[in-house]
C-alpha positions in Angstrom: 6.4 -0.9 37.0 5.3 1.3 34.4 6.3 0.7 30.9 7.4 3.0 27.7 7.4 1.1 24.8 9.7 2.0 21.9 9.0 0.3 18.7 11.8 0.7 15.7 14.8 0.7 18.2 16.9 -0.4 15.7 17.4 3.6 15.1 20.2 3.7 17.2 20.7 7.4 17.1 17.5 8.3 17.6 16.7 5.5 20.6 19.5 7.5 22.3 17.9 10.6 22.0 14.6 9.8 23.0 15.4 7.6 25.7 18.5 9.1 27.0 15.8 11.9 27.3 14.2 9.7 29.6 16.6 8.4 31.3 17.4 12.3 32.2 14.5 13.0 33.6 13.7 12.9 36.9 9.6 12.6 36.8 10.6 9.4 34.9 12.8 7.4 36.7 11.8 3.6 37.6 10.0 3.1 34.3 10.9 -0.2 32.0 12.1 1.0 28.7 11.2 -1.7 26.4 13.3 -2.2 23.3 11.5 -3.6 20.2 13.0 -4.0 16.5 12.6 -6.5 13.9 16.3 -6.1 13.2 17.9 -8.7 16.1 21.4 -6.9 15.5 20.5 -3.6 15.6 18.3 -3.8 18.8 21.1 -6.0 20.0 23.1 -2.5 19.7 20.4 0.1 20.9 19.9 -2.3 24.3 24.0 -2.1 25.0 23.7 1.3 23.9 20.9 2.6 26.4 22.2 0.0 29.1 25.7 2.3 28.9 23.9 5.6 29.4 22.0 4.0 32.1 25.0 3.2 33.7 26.9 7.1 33.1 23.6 8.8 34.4 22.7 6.5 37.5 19.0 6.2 36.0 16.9 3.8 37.8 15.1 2.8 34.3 14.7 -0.7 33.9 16.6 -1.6 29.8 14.8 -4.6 28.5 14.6 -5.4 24.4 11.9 -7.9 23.2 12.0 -10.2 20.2 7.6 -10.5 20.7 6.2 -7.3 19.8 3.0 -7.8 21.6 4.7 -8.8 24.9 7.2 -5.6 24.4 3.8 -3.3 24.3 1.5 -5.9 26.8 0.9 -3.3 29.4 2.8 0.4 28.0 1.6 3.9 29.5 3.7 5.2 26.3 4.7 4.3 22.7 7.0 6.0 20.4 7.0 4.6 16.8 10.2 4.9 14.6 10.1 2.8 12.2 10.4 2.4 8.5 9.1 0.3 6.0 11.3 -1.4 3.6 14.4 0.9 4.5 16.5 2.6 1.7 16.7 -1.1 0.3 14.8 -1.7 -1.6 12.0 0.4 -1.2 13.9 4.1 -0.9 15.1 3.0 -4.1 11.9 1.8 -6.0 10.3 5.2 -4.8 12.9 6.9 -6.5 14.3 5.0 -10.1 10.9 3.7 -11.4 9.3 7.4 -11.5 12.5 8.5 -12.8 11.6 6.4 -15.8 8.9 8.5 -16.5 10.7 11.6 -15.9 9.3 12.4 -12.6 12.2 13.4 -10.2 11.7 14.0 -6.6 13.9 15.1 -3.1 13.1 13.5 -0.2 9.8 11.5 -0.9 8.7 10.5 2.1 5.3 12.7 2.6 3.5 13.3 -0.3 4.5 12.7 -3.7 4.6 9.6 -5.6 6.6 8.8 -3.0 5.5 9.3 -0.1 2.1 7.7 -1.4 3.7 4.2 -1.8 5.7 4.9 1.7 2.3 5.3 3.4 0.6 2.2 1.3 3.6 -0.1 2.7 3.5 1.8 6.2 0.0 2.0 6.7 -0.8 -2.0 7.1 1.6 -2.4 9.6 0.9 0.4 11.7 -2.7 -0.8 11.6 -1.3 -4.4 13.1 0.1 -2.1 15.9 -3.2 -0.7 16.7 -4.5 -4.4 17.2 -1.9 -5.2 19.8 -2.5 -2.1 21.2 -6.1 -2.6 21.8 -5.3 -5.8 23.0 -2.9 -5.5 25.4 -2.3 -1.6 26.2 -6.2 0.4 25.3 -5.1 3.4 27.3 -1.3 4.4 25.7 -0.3 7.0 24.4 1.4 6.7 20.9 3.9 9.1 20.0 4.3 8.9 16.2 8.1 9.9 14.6 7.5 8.0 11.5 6.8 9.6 8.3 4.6 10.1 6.5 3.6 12.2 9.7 0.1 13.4 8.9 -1.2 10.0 6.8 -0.3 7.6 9.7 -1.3 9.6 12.4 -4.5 10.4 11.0 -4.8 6.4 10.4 -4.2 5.3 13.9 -6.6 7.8 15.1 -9.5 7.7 12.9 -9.0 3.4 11.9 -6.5 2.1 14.6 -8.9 3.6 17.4 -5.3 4.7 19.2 -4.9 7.8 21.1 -1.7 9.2 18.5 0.1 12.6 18.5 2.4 12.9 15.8 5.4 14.9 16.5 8.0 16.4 13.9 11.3 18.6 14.7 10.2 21.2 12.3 8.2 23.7 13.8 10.5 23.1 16.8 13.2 24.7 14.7 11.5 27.1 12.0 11.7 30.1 14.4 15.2 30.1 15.3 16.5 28.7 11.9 15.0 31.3 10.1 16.0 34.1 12.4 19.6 32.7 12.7 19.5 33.4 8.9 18.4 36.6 8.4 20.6 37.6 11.1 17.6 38.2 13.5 17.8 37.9 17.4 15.1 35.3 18.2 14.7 36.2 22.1 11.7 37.2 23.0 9.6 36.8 20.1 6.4 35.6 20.3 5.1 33.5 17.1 2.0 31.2 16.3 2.4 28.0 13.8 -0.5 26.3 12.3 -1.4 24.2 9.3 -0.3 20.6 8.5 2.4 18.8 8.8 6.1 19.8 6.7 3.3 22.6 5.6 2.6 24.3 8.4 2.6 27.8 8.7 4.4 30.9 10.6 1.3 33.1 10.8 2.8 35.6 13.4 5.8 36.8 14.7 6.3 39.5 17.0 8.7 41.0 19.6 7.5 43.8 22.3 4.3 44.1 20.1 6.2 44.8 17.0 5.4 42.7 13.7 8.5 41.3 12.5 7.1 40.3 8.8 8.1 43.5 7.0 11.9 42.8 8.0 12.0 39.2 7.5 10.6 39.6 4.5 12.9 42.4 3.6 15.7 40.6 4.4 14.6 37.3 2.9 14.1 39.7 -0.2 18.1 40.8 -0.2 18.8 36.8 0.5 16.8 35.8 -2.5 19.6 38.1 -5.1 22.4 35.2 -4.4 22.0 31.4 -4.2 21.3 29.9 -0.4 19.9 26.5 1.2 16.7 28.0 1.9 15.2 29.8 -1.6 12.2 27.3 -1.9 10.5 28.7 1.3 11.8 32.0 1.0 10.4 32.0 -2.8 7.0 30.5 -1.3 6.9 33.4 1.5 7.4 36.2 -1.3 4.6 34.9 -3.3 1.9 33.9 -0.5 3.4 36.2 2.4 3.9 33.5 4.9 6.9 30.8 5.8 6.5 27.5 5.9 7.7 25.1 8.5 9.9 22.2 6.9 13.0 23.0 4.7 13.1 23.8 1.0 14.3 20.6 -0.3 10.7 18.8 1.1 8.7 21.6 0.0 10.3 21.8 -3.8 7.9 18.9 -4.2 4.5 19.7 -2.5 4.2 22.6 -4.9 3.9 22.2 -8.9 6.3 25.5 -9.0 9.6 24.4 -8.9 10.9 20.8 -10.6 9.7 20.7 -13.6 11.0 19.0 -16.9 10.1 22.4 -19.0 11.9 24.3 -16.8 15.4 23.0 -15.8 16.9 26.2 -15.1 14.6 25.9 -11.9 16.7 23.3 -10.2 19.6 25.9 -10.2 17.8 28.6 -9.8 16.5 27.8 -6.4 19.2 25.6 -5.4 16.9 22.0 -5.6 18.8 18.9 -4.2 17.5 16.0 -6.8 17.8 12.7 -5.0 18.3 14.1 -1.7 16.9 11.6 0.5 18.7 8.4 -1.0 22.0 10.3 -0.9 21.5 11.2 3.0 20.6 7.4 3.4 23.7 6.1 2.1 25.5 8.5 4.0 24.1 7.0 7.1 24.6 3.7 6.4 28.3 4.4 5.8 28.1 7.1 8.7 26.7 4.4 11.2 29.6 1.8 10.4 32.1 4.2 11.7 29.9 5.8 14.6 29.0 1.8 15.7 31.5 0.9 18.0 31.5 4.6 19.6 27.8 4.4 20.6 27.7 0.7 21.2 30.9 -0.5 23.0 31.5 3.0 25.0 30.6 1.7 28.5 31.6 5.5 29.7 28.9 6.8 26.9 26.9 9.7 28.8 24.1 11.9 27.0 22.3 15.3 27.7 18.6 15.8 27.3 18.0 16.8 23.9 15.5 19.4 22.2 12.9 16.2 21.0 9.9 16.5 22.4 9.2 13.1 23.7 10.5 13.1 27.2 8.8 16.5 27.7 5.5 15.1 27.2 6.0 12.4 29.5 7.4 14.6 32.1 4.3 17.0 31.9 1.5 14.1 32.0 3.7 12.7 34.8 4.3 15.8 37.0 0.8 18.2 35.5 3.7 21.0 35.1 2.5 22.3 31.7 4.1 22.2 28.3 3.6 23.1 25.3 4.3 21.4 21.8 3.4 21.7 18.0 1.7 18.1 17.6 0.1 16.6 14.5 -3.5 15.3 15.7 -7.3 15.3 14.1 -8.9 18.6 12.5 -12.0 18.4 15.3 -12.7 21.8 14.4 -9.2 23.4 15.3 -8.5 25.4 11.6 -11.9 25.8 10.6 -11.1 25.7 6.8 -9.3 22.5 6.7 -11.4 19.7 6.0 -12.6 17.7 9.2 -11.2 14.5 8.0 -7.7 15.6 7.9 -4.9 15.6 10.8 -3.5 19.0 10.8 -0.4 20.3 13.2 -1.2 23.3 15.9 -0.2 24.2 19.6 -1.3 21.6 21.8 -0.8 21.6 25.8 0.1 18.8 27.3 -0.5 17.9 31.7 -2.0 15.7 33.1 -5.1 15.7 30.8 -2.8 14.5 28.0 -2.2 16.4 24.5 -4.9 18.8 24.2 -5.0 20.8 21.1 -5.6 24.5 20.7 -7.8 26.8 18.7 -7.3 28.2 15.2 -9.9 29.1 13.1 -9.6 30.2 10.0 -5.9 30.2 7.8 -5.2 32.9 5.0 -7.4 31.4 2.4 -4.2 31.0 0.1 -2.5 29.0 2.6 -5.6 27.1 3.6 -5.9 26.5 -0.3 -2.0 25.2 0.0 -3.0 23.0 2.6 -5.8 21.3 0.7 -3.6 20.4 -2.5 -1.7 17.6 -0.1 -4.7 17.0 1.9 -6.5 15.7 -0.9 -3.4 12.9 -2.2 -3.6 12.3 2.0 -7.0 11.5 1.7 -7.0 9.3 -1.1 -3.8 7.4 0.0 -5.8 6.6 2.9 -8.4 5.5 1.2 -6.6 3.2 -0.7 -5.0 1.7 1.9 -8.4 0.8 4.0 -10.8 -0.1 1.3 -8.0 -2.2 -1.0 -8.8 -0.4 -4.1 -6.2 0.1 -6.5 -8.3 2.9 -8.2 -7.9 5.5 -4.9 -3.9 5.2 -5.9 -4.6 6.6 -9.1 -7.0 9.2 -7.7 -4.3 10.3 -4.9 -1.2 10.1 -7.5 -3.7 12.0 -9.9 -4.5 14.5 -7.2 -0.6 15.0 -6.1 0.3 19.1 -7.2 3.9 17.8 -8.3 2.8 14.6 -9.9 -0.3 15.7 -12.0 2.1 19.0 -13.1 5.0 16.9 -14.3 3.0 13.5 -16.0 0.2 12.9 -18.4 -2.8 10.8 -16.7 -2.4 8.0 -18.5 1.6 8.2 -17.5 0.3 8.3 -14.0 -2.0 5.1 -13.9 1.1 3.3 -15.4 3.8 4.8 -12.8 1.5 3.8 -10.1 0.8 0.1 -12.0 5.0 0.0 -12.0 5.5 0.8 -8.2 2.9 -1.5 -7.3 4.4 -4.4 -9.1 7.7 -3.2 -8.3 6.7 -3.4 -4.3 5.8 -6.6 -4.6 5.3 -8.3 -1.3 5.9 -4.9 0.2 1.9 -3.8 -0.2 -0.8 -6.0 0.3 -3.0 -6.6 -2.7 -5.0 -3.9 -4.7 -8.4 -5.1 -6.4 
């Protein structure tokens, strides 16, 4: 029987998603769906969960949660991987207070950043222990990375973990018809092209009947700009460098050095910046999933519909060789031609029977391209930190990091990143 594999089940609203996908899906009927978490309760809930849905769609999916990792994977065709690190407690929270200390405030955190450095130090050592099961007891699966940050881990489980990884994010699945929705713009039939890297990836064309649709969004994005909305970050960043970006404002107020900043508070108003976004939304699902518990879990009449994530879709199209298309997150090998080689970029990919198979680029608008290589470069270093053990490639990546180096003196920034790493504790391996 063949397997899919998902690790982190203990996201119950997201197992449901995914594998209630599945479990929709014709082409993937008669597959075990492994169930793995470190959390005993909460995979306790996603197995009862699935194993209701299974029962309301008449899916021939085999429900099975594992307390061995390794046995859960022995023998997968497919992995997702959903998992975080240390949670909102106590990590989330270290990310957040200790640079606050210093002045240095942030919104989500969980990419690049100061943040989303120390997410990826504490993430990157266990996703590597993945890869070694992997190559152990399933060489030829497919991992399908959710877990942020998106374009660090990916890139790690290619280019160390010698795993065959797409990363996958909602964002450029939405940007089209967010941003149309918006402006007021019909989005049927218009034809667009996305490319860059991950939560900075851009929309390089839009079209409709062989029209360019630019002028007017940007127009209207103009008028939109005179009165205070959710989405003045990107719209601000598509004034300036003539292009939209992919993932929402709040993320992209801190991958650019433009926008918090301690000499200019009016900013934060002025472009509508949520502070201390991310841990607000995670205490709002912990207290969201005490009430939502017992309707997901103990509903035996619980049904689902096949979602817009792209998961099942890929499965179906390797399964069936029916075609389909996705934006995935995989290695530069030559696909935007001035983005460095090293880094894992997001484009068009086609995905059959041959698997993921990205698509052509070339060149980016050197502004954008020059966008790109500001986050590339903490991505780099954050990597190299976490394979070579050296404490001095966090300094260089925190150095490096557009927000952080605009906000912090050097010096300030050696002694943040000395404060998080003691702060982590037993939550990083150790630095030399």
């Amino acid at each position: 029987m063949p397997k899919i594999t998902f690790i982190g089940a203990g996201s119950t609203v997201f197992a449901k998603n995914i594998l209630g996908d599945v479990m929709q899906t014709p082409a993937l009927q008669g597959f075990e769906i492994a169930l793995f978490d470190i959390d005993g309760e909460r995979l306790h809930d996603s197995e009862q969960m699935l194993l209701n849905i299974q029962k309301t769609s008449g899916s021939t999916c085999q429900i099975k949660a594992y307390t061995d990792r390794k046995e859960a994977l022995r023998g997968a065709k497919y992995i997702v991987n959903a998992i975080q690190v240390g949670g909102y407690d106590p990590c989330t929270i270290t990310d957040f207070e200790i640079p606050k200390k210093y002045g240095l405030r942030q919104t989500i955190a969980d990419t690049v950043g100061i943040g989303g450095i120390f997410r990826n130090l504490r993430t990157i050592p266990v996703m590597l222990d993945f890869a070694r099961d992997i190559n152990e007891v399933c060489p030829d699966a497919l991992f399908l990375n959710y877990t942020n940050p998106m374009a660090v881990l990916t890139n790690v489980m290619n280019t160390y973990g010698g795993v065959k990884t797409v990363g996958l994010c909602h964002s450029v699945q939405v940007c089209v018809p967010h941003l149309f929705e918006h402006l007021d713009l019909d989005p049927t039939g218009v034809k667009y092209k996305i490319a860059g890297i991950n939560h900075m990836a851009w929309l390089l064309e839009a079209s409709k009947d062989g029209v360019d649709l630019y002028p007017e969004i940007k127009r209207r994005a103009a008028e939109k700009q005179k009165e205070q909305h959710h989405d003045m970050v990107r719209y601000e960043l598509m004034l300036k460098f003539g292009y939209y970006i992919t993932e929402s404002s709040e993320h992209n107020a801190e991958y650019h050095p433009y926008f918090i900043k301690r000499n200019y508070p009016e900013l934060i108003e002025r472009f509508n910046i949520p502070l201390d976004e991310y841990p607000r939304r995670c205490v709002n699902q912990i207290a969201g999933w005490k009430s939502m518990r017992d309707s997901l879990v103990n509903d035996s009449n619980l049904e689902h519909c096949r979602s817009h994530e792209y998961a099942s879709y890929i499965l179906e199209a390797i399964e069936t060789n029916n075609p389909f298309k996705i934006g995935g997150n995989v290695m530069n090998t030559g696909l935007i031609t001035n983005l460095p080689k090293e880094a894992c970029v997001e484009v068009s990919c086609l995905v059959d029977a041959n698997g993921v198979t990205p698509t052509y680029v070339g060149d980016l608008p050197p502004q954008l391209a020059a966008l790109n290589r500001t986050n590339i470069n903490t991505q780099l270093l954050t990597i190299e930190a976490a394979i070579t053990g050296k404490r001095d490639h966090i300094y260089h990546a925190a150095l490096l990091d557009p927000h952080t180096s605009a906000e912090l003196s050097m010096d300030d920034i050696v002694s943040l990143c000395d404060d998080l790493i003691e702060a982590h504790g037993s939550w990083l391996p150790s630095y030399k």
